[in-house]
C-alpha positions in Angstrom: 12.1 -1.2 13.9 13.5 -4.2 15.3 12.4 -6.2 12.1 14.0 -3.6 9.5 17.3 -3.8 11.6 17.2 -8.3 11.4 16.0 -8.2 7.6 19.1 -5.9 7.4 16.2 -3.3 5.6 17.2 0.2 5.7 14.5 2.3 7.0 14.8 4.4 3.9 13.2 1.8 2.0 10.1 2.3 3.8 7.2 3.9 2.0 4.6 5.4 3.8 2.1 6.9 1.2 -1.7 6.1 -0.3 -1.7 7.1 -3.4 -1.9 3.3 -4.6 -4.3 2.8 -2.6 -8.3 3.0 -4.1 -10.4 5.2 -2.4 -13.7 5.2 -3.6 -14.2 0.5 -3.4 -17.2 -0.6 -4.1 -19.7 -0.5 -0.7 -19.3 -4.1 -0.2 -15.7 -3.7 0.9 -16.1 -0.8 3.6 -13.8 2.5 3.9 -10.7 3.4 1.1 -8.8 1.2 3.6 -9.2 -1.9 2.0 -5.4 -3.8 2.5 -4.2 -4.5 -0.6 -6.2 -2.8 -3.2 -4.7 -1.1 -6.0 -5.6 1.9 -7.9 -5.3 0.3 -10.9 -5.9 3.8 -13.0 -2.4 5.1 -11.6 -0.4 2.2 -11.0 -1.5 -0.2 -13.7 1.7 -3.1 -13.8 1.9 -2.7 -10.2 3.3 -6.4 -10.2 
């Protein structure tokens, strides 16, 4: 919290949500919890 308030971020900015997230990674990279992975399928210019 103390970061949002110094980066002067409004906490309503904040996103908490998985949906870009993949879910199904290929074996070698674990668990749907892979960081930074996209779903590229619904979020295809994610850049």
């Amino acid at each position: 919290m103390d970061r949002f308030e110094a980066e002067r971020i409004p906490l309503t900015v904040a996103v908490l949500d998985m949906d870009w997230h993949i879910t199904d990674p290929d074996a070698r990279y674990g668990s749907g919890w892979t960081g930074y992975t996209w779903n590229s399928s619904l979020f295809p210019d994610h850049r």
